[in-house]
TORMAR-391755 format. One record per residue (C-alpha): y, x, z. Coordinates in steps of 0.2 Angstrom, whole numbers. Layout:
<numars>
<numar <Y; X; Z>>;
...
</numars>
This chain:
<numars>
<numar <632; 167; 458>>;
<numar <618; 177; 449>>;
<numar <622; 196; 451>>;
<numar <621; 202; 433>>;
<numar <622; 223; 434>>;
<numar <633; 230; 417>>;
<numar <622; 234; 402>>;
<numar <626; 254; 402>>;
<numar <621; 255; 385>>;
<numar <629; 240; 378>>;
<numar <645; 245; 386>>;
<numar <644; 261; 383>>;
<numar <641; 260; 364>>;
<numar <654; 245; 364>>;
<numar <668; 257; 370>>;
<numar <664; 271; 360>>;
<numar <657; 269; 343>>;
<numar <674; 263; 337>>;
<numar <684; 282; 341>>;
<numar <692; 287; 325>>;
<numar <682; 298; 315>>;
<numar <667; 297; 325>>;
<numar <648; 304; 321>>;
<numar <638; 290; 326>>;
<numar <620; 296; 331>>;
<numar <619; 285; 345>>;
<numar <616; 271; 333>>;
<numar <597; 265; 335>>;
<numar <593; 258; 318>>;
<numar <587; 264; 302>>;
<numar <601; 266; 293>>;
<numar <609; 251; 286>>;
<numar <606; 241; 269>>;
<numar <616; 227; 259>>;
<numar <608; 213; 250>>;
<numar <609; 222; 236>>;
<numar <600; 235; 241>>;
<numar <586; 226; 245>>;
<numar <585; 219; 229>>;
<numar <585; 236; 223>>;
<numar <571; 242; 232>>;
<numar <559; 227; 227>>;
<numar <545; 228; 214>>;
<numar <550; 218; 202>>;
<numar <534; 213; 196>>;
<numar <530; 205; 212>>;
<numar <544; 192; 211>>;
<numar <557; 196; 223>>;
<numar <562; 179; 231>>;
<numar <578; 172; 226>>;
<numar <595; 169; 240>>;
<numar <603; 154; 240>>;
<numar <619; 158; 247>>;
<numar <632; 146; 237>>;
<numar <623; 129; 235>>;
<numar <614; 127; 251>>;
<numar <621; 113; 262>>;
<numar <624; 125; 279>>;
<numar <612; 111; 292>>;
<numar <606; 120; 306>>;
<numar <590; 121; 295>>;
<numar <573; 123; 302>>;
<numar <578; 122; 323>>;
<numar <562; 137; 326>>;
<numar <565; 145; 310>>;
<numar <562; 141; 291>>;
<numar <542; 142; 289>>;
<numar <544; 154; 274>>;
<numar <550; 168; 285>>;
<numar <542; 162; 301>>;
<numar <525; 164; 289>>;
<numar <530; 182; 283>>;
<numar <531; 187; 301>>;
<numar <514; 182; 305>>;
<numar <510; 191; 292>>;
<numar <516; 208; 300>>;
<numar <504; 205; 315>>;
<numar <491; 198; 301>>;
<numar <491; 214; 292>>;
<numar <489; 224; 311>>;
<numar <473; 215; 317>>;
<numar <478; 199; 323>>;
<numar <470; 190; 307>>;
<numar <472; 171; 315>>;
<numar <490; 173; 319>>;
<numar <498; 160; 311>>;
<numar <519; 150; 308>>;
<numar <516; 141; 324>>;
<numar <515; 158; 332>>;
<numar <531; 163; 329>>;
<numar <546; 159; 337>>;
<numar <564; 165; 328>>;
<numar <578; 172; 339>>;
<numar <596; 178; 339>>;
<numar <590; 199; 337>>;
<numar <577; 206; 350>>;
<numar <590; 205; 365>>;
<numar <589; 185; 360>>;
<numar <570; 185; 360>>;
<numar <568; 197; 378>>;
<numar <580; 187; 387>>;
<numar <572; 168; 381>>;
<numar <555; 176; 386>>;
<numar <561; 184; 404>>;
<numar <573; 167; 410>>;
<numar <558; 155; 403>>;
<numar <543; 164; 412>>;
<numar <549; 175; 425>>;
<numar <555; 165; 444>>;
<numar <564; 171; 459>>;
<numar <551; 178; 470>>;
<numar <539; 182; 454>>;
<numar <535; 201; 455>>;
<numar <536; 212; 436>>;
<numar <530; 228; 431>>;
<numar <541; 236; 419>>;
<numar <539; 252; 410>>;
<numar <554; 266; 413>>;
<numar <564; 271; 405>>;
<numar <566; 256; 392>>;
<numar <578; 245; 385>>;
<numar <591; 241; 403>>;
<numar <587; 223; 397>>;
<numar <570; 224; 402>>;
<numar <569; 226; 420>>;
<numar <590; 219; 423>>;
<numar <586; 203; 418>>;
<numar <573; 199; 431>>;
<numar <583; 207; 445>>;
<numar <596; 196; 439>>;
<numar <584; 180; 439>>;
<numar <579; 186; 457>>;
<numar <561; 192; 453>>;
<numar <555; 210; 463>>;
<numar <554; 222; 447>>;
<numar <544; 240; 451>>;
<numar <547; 251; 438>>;
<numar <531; 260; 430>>;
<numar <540; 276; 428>>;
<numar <535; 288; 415>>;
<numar <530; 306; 415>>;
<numar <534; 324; 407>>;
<numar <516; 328; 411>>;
<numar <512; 312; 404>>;
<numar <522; 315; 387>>;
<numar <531; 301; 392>>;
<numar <515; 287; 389>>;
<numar <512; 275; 403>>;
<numar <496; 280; 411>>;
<numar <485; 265; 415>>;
<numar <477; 272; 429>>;
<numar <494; 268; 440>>;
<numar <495; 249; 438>>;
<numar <483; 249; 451>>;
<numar <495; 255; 463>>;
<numar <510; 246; 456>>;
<numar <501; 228; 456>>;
<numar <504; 214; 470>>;
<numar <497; 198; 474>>;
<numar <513; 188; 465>>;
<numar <515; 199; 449>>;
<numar <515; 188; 434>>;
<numar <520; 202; 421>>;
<numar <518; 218; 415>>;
<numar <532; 223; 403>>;
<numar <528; 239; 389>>;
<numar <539; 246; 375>>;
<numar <531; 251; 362>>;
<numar <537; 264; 353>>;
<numar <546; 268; 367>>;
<numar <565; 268; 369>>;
<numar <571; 280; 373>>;
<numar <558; 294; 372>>;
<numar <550; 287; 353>>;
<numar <535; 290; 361>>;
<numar <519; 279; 359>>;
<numar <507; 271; 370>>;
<numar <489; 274; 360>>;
<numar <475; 258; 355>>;
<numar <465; 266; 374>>;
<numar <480; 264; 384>>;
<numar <486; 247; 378>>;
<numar <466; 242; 379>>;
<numar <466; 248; 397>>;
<numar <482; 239; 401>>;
<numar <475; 223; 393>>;
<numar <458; 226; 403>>;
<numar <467; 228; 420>>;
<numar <478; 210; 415>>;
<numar <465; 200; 407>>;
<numar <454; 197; 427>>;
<numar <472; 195; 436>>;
<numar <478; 182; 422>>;
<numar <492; 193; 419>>;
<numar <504; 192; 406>>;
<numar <509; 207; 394>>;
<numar <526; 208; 386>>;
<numar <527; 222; 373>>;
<numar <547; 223; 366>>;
<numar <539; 231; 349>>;
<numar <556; 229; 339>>;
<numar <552; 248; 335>>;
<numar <536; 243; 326>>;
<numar <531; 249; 313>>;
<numar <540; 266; 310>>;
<numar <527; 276; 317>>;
<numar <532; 292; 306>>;
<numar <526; 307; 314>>;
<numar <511; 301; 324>>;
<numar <497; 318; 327>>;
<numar <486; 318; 310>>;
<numar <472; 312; 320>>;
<numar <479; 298; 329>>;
<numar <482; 282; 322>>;
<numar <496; 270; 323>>;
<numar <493; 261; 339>>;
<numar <490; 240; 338>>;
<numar <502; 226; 341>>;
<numar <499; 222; 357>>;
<numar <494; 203; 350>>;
<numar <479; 213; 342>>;
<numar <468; 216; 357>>;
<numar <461; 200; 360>>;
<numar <471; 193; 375>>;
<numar <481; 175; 372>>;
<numar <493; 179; 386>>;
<numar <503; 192; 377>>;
<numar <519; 192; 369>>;
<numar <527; 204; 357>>;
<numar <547; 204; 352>>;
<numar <553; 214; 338>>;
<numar <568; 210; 325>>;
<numar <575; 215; 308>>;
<numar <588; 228; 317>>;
<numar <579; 242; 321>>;
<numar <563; 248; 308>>;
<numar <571; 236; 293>>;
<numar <588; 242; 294>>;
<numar <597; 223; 295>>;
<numar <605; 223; 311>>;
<numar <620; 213; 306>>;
<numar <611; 199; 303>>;
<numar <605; 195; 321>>;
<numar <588; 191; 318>>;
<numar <573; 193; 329>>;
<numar <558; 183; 337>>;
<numar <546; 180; 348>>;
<numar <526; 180; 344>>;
<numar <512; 172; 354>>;
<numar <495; 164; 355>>;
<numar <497; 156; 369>>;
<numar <502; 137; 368>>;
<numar <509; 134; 387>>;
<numar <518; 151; 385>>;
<numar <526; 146; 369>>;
<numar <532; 128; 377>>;
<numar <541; 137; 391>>;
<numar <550; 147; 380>>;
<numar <555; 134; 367>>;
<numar <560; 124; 380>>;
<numar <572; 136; 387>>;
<numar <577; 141; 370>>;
<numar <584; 122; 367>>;
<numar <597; 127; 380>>;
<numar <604; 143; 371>>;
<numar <601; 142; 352>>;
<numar <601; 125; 342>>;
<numar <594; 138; 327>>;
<numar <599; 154; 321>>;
<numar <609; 156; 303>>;
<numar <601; 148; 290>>;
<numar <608; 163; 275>>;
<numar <603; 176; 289>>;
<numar <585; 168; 288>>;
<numar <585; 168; 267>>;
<numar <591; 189; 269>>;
<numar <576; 192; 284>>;
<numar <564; 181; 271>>;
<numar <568; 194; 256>>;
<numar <566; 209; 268>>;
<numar <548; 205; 273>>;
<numar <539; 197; 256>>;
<numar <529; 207; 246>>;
<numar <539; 213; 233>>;
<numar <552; 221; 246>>;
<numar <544; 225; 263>>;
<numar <532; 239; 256>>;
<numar <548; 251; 249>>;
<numar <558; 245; 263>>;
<numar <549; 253; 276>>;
<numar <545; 269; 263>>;
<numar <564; 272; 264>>;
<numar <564; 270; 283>>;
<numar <548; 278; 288>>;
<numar <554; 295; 272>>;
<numar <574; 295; 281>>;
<numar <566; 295; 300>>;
<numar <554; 310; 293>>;
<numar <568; 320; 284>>;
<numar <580; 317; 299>>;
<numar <568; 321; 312>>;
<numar <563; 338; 305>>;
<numar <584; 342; 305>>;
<numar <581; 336; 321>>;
<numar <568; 346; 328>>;
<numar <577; 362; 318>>;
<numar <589; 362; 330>>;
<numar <582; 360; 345>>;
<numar <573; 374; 339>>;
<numar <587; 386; 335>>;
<numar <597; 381; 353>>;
<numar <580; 379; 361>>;
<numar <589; 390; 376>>;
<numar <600; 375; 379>>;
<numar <587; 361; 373>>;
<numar <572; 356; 374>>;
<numar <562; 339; 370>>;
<numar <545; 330; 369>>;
<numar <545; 328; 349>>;
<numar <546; 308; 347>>;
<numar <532; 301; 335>>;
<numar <540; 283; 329>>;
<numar <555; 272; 329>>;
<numar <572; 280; 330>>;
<numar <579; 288; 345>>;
<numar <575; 306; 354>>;
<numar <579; 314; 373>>;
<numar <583; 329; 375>>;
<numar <588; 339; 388>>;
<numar <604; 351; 386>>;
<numar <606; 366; 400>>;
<numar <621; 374; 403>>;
<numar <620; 392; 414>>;
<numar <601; 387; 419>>;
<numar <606; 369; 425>>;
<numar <606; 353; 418>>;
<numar <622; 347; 413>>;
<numar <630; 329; 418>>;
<numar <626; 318; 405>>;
<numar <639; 306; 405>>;
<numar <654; 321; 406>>;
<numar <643; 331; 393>>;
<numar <642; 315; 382>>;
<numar <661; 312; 383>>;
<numar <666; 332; 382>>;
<numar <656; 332; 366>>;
<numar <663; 318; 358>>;
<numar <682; 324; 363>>;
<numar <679; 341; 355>>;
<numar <667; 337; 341>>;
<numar <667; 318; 336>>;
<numar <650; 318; 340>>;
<numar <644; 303; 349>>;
<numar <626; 303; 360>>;
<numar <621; 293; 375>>;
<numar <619; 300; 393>>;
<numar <601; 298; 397>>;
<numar <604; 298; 415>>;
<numar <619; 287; 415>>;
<numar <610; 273; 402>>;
<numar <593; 276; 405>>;
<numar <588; 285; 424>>;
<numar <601; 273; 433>>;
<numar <609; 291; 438>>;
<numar <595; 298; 446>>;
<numar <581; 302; 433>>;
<numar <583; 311; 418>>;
<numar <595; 322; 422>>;
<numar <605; 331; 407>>;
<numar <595; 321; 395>>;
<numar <606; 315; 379>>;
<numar <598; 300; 368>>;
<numar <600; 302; 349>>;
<numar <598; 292; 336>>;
<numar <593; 301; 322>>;
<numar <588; 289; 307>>;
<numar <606; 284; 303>>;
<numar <611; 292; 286>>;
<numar <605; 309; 282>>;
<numar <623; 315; 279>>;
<numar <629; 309; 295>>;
<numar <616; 317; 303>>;
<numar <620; 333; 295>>;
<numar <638; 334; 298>>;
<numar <635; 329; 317>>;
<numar <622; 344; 319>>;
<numar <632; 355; 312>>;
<numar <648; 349; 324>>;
<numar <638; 350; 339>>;
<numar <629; 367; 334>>;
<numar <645; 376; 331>>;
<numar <651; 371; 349>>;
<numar <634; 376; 358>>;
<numar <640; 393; 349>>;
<numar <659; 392; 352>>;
<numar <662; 383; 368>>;
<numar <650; 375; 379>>;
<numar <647; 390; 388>>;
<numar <665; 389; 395>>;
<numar <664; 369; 396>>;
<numar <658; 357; 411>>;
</numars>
């Protein structure tokens, strides 16, 4: 039997995000839109396309996804420097969590050796374990701010890796590997015939990137065939309930494993949830889409990093730059408090739900008294759940734990 370890955060979320009356800013996406709403934000004079949601025969449709959306897709990695990217590049799963495991179960083998930035997404390094594949993990750094530092894969390397696995913006930390330190990752791959995974499903909210630095590359924009980015419509385009994600490459062989093994699990993926991922990204709606995303994540962020500031006795933080989620690091009589019991004493006294950092993210070692947030759910929620949590640092927390 393959030894599958529990998915923390899944679980963790999948037992608590349902408590009565809960604040939700453990929630990881923009904050969510309907149909209508993406209607709403499209420029009229570019034609928003139209759904067909009545009069459609409900066929499995186009088995790797319909060629209209699978073209718009190509089009985000077009628009990022990756000008010959093309339909037959592109490969449509059920969310991210579809297209990372399709990529990990057709690539990676027992006995296969993967470097895998930490902390990330649990599935990232679990499901090669799982497969039987030695995983190091590329652990990351205060004094780095939290960006992989090239200069170790040297070290981490061995004769039988076959991957190197980057998130980018990173999850937890909303952190960001620059354009140098993805080129010097694709340098030390490209001799060793490496291949690079990048999970960039927080791509593109880069909102509060330094004024001199520029929003980092898809990694399928440095001139290396043997990469492979996943993203989805969850995260940056605030459409997670429609389940729809992919998987792009250049490279053909690469491609053909994973089609094959995709033939195994998923026939195709929802022909209406295709149509609604199809209006997100056209012209007419993608531009205002990722306006509103990239304008909440800047308001909520500076509510955010407000009160980190006023507590900053108790917290403290590397201020993320993109995608949607924040560490920080609560203290309680000059010690770190234990995430998981701080997590759940919060919630009982306050509503408020966060993840233990430790617990989902540091498998109980690392990242000690570190709280993932997400904060680009609704402004108002946000606000009512700062509030909540604020008024206990000041009431009760000193006498908690």
């Amino acid at each position: 039997m393959v030894h599958i370890s529990p998915f923390k955060v899944e679980e963790w979320m999948d037992r608590l995000e349902t408590t009565p009356g809960v604040l939700n800013i453990a929630e990881t996406c923009c904050e969510s839109v309907s149909v209508e709403d993406l209607y709403k934000l499209a420029d009229r004079d570019a034609c928003p396309p139209p759904l067909d949601l009545t009069s459609r025969k409900l066929t499995y449709g186009h088995i790797e996804g319909s060629p209209n959306t699978r073209q718009k897709i190509a089009n985000l990695y077009r628009d990022d420097g990756a000008p010959d990217l093309d339909v037959d590049n592109v490969l449509v799963t059920q969310g991210a969590i579809g297209a990372n495991f399709l990529t990990l179960y057709a690539l990676i083998s027992a006995g296969d050796h993967v470097i895998c930035v930490y902390p990330t997404y649990e599935q990232l390094y679990e499901v090669p374990m799982s497969i039987g594949a030695d995983v190091t993990l590329w652990r990351l750094e205060e004094k780095d701010s939290y960006i992989p530092n090239p200069t170790q894969l040297e070290s981490l390397v061995r004769d039988n890796t076959k991957m190197i696995i980057i998130n980018n913006p990173n999850n937890p930390f909303g952190t960001t590997i620059p354009r140098g330190s993805l080129t010097q990752i694709i340098d030390f791959a490209r001799p060793r015939g490496l291949i690079v995974m990048a999970d960039e499903v927080y791509r593109p909210l880069f909102h509060s990137l330094p004024e001199h630095e520029r929003s980092p590359p898809s990694i399928l924009s440095l001139g290396y065939d043997k990469t492979i980015s996943t993203s989805s419509m969850s995260k940056a385009w605030s459409l997670a309930g429609i389940r729809f994600g992919w998987i792009a490459t250049r490279d053909e062989e690469i491609m053909t494993a994973i089609k094959s093994a995709r033939n195994y699990t998923t026939i195709s993926v929802s022909q209406l949830d295709d149509q609604i991922a199809g209006l997100a990204l056209s012209a007419a709606v993608r531009p205002s889409l990722l306006r509103r995303n990239i304008e909440l994540a800047q308001t909520n962020l500076a509510l955010l990093e407000a009160f980190v500031h006023k507590y900053s006795e108790i917290c403290s933080w590397t201020k993320p730059a993109a995608g949607t989620t924040a560490m920080i690091r609560f203290e309680r009589r000059g010690q770190s408090v234990k995430d998981d019991e701080f997590c759940l004493e919060v919630l009982e006294k306050t509503r408020v739900l966060v993840m233990p950092g430790s617990t989902c993210f540091g498998g109980g070692e690392y990242f000690e008294g570190y709280m993932r947030f997400g904060y680009v759910s609704s402004t108002k929620v946000l606000k009512e759940a700062l509030d909540a949590l604020g008024h206990y640092l000041e009431n009760g927390f000193a006498h908690g734990g």
